[in-house]
RODO-2510 file (C-alpha; in nm, 4 decimals, decimal comma):
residues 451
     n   res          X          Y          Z
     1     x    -4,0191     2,8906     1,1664
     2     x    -4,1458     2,8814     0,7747
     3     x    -3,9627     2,6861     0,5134
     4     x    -3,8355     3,0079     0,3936
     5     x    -3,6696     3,0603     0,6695
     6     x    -3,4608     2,7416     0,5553
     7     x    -3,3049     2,8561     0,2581
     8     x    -3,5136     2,6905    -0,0090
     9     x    -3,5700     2,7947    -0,3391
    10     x    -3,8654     2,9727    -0,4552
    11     x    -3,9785     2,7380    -0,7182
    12     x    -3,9784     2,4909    -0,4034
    13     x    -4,1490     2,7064    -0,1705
    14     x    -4,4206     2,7609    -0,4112
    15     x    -4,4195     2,3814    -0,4742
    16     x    -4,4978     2,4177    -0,0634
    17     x    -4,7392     2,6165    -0,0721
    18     x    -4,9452     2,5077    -0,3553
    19     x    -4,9439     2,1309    -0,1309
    20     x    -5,0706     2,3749     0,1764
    21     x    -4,7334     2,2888     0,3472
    22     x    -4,6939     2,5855     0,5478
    23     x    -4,4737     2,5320     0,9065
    24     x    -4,1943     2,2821     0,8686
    25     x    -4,1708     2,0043     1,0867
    26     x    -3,8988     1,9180     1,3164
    27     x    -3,7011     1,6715     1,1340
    28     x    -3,7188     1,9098     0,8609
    29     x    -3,6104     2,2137     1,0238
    30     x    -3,2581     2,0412     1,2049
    31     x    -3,1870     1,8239     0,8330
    32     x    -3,2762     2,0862     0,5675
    33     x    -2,9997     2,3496     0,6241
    34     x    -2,7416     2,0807     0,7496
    35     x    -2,7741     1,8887     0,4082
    36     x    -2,7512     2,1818     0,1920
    37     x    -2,4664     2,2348     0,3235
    38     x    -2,3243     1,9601     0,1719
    39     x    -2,2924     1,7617     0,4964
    40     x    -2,3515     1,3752     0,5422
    41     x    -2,6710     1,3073     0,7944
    42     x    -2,7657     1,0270     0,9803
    43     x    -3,1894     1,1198     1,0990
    44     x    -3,3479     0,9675     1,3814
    45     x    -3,7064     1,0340     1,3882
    46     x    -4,0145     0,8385     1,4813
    47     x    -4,2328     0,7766     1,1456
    48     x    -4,4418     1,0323     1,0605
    49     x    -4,2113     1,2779     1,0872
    50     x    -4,1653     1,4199     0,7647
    51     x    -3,8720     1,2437     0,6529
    52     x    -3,9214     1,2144     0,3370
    53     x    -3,9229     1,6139     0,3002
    54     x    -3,6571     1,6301     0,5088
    55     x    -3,4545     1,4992     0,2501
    56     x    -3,6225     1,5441    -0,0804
    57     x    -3,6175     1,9165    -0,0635
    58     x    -3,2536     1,9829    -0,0206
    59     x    -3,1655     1,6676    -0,2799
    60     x    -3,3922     1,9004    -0,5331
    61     x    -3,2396     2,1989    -0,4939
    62     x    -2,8556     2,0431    -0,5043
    63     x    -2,9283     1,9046    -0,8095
    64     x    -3,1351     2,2147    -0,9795
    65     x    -2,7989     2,4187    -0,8579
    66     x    -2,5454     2,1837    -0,9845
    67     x    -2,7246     2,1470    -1,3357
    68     x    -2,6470     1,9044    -1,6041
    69     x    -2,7690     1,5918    -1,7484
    70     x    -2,7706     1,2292    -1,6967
    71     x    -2,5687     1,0164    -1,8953
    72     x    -2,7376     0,7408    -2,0505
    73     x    -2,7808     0,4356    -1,7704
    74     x    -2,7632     0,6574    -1,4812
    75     x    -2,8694     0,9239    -1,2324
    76     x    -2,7375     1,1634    -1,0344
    77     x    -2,9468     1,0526    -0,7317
    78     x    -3,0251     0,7343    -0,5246
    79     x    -3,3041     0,6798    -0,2852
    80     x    -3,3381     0,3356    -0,1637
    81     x    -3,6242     0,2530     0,0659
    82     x    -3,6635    -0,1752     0,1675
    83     x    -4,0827    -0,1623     0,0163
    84     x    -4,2578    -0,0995    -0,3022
    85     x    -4,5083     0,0799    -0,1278
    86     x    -4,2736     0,2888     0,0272
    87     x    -4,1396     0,3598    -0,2831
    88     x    -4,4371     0,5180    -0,4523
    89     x    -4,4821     0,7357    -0,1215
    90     x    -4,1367     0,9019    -0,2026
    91     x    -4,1689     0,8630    -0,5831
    92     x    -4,4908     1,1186    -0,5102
    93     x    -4,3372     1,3381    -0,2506
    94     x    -4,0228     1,4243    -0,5286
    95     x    -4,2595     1,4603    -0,8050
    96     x    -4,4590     1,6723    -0,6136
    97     x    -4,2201     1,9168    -0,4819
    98     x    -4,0311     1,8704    -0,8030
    99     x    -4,3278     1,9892    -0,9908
   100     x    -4,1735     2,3766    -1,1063
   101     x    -3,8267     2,1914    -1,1864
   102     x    -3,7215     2,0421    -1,5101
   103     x    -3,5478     1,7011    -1,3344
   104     x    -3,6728     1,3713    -1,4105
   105     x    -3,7311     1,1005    -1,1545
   106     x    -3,8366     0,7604    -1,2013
   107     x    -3,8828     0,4293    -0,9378
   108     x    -3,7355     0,1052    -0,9861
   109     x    -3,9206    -0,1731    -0,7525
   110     x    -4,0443    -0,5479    -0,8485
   111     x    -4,4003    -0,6797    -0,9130
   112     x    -4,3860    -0,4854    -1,2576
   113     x    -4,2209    -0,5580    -1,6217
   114     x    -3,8247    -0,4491    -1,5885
   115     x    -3,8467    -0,3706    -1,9573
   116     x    -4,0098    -0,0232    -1,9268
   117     x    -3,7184     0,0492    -1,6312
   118     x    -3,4776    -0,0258    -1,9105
   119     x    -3,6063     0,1909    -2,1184
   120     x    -3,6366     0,4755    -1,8957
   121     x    -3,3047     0,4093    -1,7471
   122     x    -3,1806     0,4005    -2,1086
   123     x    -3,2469     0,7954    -2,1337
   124     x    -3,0611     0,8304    -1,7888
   125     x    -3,2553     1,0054    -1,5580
   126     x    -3,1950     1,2717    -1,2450
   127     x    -3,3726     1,1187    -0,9380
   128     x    -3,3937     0,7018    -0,9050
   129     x    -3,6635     0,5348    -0,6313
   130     x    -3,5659     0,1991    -0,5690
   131     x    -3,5642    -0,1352    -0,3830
   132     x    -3,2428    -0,2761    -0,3555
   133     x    -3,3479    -0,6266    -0,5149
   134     x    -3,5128    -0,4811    -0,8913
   135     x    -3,2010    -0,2150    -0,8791
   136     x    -2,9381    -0,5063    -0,8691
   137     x    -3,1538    -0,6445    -1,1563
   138     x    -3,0972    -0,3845    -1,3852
   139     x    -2,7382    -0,3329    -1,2686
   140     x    -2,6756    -0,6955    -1,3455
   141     x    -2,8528    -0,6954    -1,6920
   142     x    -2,6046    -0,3739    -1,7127
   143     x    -2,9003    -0,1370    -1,7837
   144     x    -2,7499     0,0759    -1,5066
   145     x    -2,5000     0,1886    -1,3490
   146     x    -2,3965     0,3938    -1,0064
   147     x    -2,0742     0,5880    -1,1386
   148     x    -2,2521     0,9207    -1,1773
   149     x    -2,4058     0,8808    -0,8094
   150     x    -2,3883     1,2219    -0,6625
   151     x    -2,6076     1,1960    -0,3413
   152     x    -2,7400     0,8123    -0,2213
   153     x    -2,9905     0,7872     0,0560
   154     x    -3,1508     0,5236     0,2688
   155     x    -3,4803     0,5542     0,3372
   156     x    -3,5891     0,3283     0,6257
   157     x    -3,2291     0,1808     0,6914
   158     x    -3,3680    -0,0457     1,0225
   159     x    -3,6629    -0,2043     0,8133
   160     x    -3,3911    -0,2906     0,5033
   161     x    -3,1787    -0,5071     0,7841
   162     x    -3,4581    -0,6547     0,9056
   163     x    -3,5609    -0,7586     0,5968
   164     x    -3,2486    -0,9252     0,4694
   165     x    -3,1270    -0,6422     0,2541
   166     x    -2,8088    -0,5634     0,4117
   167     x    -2,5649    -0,7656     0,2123
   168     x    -2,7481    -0,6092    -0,1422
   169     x    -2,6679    -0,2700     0,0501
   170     x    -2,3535    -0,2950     0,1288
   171     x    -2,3213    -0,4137    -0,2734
   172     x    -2,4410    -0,1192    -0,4011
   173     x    -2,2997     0,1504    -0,1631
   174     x    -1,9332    -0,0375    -0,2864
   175     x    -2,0408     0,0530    -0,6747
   176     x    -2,1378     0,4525    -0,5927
   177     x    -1,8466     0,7272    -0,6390
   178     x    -1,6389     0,7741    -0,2889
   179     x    -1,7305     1,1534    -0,3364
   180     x    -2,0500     1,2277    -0,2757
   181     x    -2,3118     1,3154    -0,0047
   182     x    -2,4631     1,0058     0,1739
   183     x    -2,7755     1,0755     0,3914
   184     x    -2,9440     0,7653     0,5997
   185     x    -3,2774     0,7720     0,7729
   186     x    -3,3937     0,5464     1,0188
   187     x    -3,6764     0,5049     1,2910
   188     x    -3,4103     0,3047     1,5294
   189     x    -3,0158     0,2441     1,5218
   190     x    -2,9155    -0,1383     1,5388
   191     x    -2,5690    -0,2486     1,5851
   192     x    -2,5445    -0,2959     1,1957
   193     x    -2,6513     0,0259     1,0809
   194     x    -2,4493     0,2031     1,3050
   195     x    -2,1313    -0,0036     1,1501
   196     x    -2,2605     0,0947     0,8324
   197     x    -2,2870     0,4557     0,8887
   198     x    -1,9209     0,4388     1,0482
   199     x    -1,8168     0,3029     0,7678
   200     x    -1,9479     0,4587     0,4548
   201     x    -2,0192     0,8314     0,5916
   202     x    -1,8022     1,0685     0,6214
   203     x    -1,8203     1,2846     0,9563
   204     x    -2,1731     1,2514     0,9712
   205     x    -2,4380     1,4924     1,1440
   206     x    -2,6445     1,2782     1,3651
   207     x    -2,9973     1,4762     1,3875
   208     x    -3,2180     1,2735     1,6588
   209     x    -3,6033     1,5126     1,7082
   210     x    -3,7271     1,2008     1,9295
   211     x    -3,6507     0,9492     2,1745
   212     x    -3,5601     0,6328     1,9080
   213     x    -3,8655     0,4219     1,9027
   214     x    -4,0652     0,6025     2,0555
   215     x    -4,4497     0,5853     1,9537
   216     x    -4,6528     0,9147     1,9210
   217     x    -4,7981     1,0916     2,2266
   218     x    -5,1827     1,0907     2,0921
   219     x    -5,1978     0,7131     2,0352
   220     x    -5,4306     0,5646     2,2912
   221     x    -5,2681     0,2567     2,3555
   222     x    -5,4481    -0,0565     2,5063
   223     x    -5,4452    -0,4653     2,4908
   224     x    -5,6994    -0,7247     2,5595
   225     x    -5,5248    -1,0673     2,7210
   226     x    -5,7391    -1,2806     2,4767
   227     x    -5,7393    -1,7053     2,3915
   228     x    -5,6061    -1,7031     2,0302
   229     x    -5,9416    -1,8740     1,9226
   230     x    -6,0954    -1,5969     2,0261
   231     x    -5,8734    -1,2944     1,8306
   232     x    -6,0735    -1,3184     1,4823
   233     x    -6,3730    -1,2536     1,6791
   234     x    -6,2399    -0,9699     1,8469
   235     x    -6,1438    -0,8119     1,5456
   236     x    -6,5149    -0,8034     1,4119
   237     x    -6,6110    -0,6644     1,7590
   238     x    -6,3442    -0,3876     1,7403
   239     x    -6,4100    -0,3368     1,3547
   240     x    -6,8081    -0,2999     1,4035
   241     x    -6,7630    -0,0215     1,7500
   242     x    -6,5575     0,1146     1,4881
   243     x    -6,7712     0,1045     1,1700
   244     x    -6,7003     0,3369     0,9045
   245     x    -6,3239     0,4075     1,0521
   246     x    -6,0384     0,3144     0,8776
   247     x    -5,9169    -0,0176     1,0797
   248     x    -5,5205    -0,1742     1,0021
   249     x    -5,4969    -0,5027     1,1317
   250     x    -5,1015    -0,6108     1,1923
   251     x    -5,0517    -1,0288     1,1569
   252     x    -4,7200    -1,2245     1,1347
   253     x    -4,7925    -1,4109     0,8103
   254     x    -4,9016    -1,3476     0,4572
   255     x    -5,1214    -1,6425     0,4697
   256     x    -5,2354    -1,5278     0,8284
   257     x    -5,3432    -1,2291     0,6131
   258     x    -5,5394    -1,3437     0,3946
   259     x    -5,7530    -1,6065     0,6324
   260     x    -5,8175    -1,2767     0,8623
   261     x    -5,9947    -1,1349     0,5451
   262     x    -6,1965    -1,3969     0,4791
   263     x    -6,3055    -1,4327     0,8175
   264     x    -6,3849    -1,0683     0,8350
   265     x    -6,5793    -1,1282     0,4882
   266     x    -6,8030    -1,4006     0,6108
   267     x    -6,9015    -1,1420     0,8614
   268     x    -6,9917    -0,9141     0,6065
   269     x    -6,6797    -0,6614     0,6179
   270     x    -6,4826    -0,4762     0,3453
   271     x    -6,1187    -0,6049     0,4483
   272     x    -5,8213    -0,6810     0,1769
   273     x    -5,4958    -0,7732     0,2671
   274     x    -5,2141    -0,6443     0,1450
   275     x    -4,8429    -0,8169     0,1977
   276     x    -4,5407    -0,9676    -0,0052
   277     x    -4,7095    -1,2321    -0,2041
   278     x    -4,9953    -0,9769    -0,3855
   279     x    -4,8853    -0,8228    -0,7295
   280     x    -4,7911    -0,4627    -0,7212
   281     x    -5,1366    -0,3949    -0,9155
   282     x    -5,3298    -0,5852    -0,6269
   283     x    -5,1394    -0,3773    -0,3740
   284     x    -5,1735    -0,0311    -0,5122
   285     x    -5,5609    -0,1194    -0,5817
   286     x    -5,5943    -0,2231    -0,2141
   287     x    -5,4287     0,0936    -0,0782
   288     x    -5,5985     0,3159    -0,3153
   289     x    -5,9500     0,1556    -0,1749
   290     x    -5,8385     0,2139     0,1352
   291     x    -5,7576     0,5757     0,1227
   292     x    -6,1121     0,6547    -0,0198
   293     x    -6,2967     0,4856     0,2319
   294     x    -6,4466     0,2341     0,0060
   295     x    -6,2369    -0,0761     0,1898
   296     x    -6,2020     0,0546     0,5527
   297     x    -6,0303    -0,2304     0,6977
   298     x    -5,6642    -0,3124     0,5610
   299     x    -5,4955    -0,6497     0,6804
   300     x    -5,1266    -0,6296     0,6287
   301     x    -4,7769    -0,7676     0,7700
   302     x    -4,5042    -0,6243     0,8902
   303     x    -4,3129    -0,5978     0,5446
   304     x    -4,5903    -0,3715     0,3855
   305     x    -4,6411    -0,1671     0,6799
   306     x    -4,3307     0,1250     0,5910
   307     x    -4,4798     0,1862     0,3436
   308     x    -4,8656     0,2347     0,4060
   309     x    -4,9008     0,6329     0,4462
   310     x    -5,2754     0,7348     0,4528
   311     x    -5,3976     0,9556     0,6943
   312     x    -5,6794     0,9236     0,8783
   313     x    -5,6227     0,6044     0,9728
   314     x    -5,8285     0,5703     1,3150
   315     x    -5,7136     0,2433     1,4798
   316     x    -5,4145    -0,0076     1,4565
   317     x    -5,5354    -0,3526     1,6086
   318     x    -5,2399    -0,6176     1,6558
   319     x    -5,3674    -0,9220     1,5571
   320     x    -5,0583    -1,1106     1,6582
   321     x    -4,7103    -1,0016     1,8773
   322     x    -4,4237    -0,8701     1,6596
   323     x    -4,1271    -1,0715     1,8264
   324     x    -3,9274    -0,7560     1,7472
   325     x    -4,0181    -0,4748     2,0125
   326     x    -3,9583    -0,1804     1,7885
   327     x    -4,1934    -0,3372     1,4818
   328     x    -4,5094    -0,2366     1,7379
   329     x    -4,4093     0,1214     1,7345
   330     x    -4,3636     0,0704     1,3660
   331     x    -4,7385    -0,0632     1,2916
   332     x    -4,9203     0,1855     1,5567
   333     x    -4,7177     0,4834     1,3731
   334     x    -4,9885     0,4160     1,1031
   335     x    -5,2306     0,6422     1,2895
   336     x    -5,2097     0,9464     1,4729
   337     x    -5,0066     1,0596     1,2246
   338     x    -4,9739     1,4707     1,1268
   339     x    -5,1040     1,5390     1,4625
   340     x    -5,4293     1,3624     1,4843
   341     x    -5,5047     1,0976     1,7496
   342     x    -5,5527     0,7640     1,7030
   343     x    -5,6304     0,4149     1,9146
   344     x    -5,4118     0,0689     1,9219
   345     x    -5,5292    -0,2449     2,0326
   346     x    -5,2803    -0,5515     2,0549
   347     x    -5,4335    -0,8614     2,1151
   348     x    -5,2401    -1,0220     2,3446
   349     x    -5,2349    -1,4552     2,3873
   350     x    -5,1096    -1,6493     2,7027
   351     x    -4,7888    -1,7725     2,4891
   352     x    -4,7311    -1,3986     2,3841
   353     x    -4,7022    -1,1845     2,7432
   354     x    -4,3333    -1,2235     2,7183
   355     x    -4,3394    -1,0118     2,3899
   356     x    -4,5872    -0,7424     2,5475
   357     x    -4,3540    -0,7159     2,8432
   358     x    -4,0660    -0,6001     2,5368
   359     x    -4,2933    -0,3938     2,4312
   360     x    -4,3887    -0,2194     2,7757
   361     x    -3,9825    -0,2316     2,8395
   362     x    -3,9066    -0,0836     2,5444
   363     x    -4,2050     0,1701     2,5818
   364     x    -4,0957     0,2184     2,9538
   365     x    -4,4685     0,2021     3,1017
   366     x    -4,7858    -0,0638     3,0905
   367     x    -5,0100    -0,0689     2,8443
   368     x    -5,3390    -0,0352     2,9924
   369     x    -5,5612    -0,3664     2,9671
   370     x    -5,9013    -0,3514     2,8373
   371     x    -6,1644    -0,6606     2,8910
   372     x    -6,2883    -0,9014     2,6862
   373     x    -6,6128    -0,8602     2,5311
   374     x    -6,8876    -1,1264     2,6490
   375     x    -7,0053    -1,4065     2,4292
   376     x    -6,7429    -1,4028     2,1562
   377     x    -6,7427    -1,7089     1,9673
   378     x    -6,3937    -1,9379     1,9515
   379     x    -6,2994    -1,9819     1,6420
   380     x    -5,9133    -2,0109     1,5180
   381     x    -5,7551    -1,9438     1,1937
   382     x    -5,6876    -2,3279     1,1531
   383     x    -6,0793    -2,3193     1,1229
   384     x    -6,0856    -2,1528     0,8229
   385     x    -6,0409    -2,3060     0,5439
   386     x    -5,7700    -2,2233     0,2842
   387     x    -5,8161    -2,0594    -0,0542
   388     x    -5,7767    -2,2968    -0,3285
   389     x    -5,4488    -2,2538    -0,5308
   390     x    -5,5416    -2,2036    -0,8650
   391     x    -5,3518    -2,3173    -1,1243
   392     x    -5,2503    -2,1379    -1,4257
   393     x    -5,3954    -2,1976    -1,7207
   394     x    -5,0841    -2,1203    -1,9833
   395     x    -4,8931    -2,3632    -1,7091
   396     x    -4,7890    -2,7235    -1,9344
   397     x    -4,9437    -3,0250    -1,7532
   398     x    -4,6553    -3,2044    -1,5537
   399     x    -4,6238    -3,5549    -1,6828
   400     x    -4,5575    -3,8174    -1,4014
   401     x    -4,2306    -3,9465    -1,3947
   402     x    -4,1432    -4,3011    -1,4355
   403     x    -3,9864    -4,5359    -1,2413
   404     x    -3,6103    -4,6323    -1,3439
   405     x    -3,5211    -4,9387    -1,4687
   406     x    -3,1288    -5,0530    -1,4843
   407     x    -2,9993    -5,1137    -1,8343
   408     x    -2,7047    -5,2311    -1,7070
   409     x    -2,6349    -5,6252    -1,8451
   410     x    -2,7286    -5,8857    -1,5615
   411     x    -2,9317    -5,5918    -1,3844
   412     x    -3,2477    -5,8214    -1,3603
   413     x    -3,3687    -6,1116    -1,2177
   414     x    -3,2192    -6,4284    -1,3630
   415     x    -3,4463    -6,6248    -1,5686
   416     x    -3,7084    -6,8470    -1,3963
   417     x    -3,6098    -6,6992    -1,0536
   418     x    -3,9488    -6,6751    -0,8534
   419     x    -4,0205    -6,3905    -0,7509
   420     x    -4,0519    -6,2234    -0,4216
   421     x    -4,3466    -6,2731    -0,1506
   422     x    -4,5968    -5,9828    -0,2698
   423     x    -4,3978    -5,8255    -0,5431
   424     x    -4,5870    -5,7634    -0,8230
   425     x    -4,4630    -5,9748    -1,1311
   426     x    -4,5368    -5,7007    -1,4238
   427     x    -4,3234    -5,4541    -1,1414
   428     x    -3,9954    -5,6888    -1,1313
   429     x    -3,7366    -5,6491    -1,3435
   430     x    -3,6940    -5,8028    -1,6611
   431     x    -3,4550    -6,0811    -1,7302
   432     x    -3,1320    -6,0219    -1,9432
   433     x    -3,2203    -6,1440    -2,2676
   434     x    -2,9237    -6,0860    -2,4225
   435     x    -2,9008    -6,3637    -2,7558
   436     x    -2,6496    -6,6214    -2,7671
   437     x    -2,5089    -6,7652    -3,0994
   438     x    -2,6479    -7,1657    -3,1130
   439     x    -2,3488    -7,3785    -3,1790
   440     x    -2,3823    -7,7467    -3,2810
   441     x    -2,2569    -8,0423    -3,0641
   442     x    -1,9534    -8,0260    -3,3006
   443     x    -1,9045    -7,6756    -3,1861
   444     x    -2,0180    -7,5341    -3,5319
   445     x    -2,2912    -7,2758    -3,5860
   446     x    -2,6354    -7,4335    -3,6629
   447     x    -2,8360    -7,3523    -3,9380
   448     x    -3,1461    -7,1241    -3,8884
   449     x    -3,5029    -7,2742    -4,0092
   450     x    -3,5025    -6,9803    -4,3000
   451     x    -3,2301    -7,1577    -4,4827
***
């Protein structure tokens, strides 16, 4: 099977072959004829896949057929994917096979200025790459709109629910057109994405090329039952039998994160972390040093993880359990990806063997155990010390706030009243000091000294 074969166009198929894209894969070959068609798809393929193709080739061509242009504040097209990172990887696959078209495509994602999205959005513009959050920005600042919505997709439907995106989904599916073509893509099927494909697509195509959640065949799975003191130093151990591989380390926290590089840093390792908190500059600089080799250990969580797509990536070590069983399939996806093979490591503590057993449910085998190298020292993430927060400099000094005192007449102490056992006298109240005209014994007013 070739893509011709599919019924692309030639200015995509050359796009193809100029990116050495010659056999399609098998995502692509069961969605690309199905959704030029016209149909609605729901795809159910592990990551890795070639989703993103699967998709961005027939959205191309539909809207190189259909012609026109984009009114001012809109596009004809809608990906949404739930992580910036994510979003570039798409932003790059369209641009790429777009390359012989004349459509314009743009991303939308937070982290960056929202005034150069106006002004792009301004122009109106064919193809739109977004997170749902920045995109109900702009929609709220009415520098867009989703009236001229011909084809909406979501991109990684299972990581938007689980991270809280649902509701700003179900917002913007309710402002798209009724008629058009709604494609969803997703590496597993909760209850709530299957409601929400019952209810917003229309006799949909369900295209399924794996078992859901199922990791690839050439990861060499493994996990060491480790004391959490001990995990930072197994990382170092794994990173240096490893040296000069391209290492992702998984943890549950952002500031988890960032103490696992500094850890690896005192041990004289390249790491950076990359999660929610980093600016999108930090992140793309991290990932970029990454791909070329010149950082070869990446620490990340579970929110950046969609959207991390570098190949070559030799080992996935767990640093910590993902309480959700399908997230692990999600982080070792990172390697072995395009057919190569590729090693995972979880470390696994005492409190967290109910969450491997998930896992090896969900996986429906063990995962074989490896031992613990000798002589590693103890030392826990509590032992590291925290980076200092630094403060910004443009920030206005706070001034401290003082204490309230009652206005209110009669609010104080009455006059001469001692005060209370260990109460400081400058702290108490003052009296009411409110002035009193003096009146004479005769009940006249009396004469001030001035006069």
């Amino acid at each position: 099977m070739k893509f011709s074969d599919l019924g692309l166009d030639r200015p995509l198929l050359n796009a193809l072959d100029a990116l050495g894209h010659d056999v399609p894969t098998p995502i692509q070959v069961k969605a690309i004829p199905t959704i030029l068609d016209g149909r609605d798809v729901i795809g159910l393929a592990q990551t890795g896949t070639g989703k993103t193709g699967a998709f961005a080739l027939p959205l191309l061509q539909r809207l190189a057929a259909s012609g026109g242009r984009p009114k001012p504040n809109t596009c004809r097209a809608l990906i949404l994917a739930p992580t910036r990172e994510l979003v570039t990887q798409i932003m790059k696959s369209v641009r790429d096979y777009g390359a012989r078209m004349k459509l314009s495509a743009t991303s939308i994602v937070g982290g960056v200025s929202i005034r150069p999205q106006k002004a792009t959005m301004a122009r109106g513009v064919d193809v739109v790459v977004a997170t749902p959050g920045r995109l109900l920005d702009l929609i709220d600042q009415r520098a867009m709109r989703l009236d001229a919505v011909e084809v909406l997709i979501l991109d990684e439907a299972d990581q938007m629910l689980d991270i809280g995106f649902m509701p700003a989904i179900r917002r913007v599916v309710a402002l798209v057109p009724e008629k058009r073509q709604t494609l969803l893509f997703s590496a597993t099927m909760p209850k709530e994405i299957r409601k929400l494909t019952n209810d917003h697509l229309k006799s949909p195509v369900e295209i399924a090329v794996a078992a859901v959640s199922t990791p690839a065949e050439r990861i060499n799975q493994s996990v060491m039952h480790i004391a959490p003191g001990n995990k930072i130093a197994a990382v170092a151990h794994l990173a240096r039998e490893n040296m000069g591989k391209r290492v992702i380390v998984f943890t549950r926290t952002k500031r988890g994160a960032d103490r696992v590089v500094k850890r690896l840093g005192q041990d004289g390792f390249e790491a950076a972390a990359i999660h929610g908190n980093k600016s999108q500059n930090n992140r793309e600089k991290a990932l970029e040093r990454f791909r070329k080799g010149a950082c070869p250990i990446l620490v990340a969580t579970d929110i950046a993880a969609r959207g991390i797509d570098v190949p070559g990536v030799e080992m996935v070590i767990n640093y910590e359990l993902p309480h959700v069983p399908e997230v692990y399939v999600h982080r070792i996806g990172r390697t072995a990806r395009a057919g190569a093979s590729g090693f995972a490591v979880a470390l696994c503590a005492p409190d967290e063997r109910s969450l491997l057993r998930d896992i090896e449910r969900l996986l429906k085998r063990k995962v074989d155990e490896i031992p613990v190298p000798e002589g590693l020292p103890e030392i826990s993430l509590r032992d590291i010390p925290r980076e200092p927060r630094h403060r910004d400099p443009r920030a206005k000094p706070q001034q401290k706030k003082r204490p309230h005192r009652s206005r209110r007449p009669g609010g104080g102490a009455a006059k001469g009243a001692p005060a209370e056992a260990g109460q400081d006298k400058k702290a108490a109240p003052k009296p009411n000091r409110r002035r009193r005209p003096n009146r004479s014994k005769q009940g006249g007013p009396q004469k001030s000294r001035a006069a």
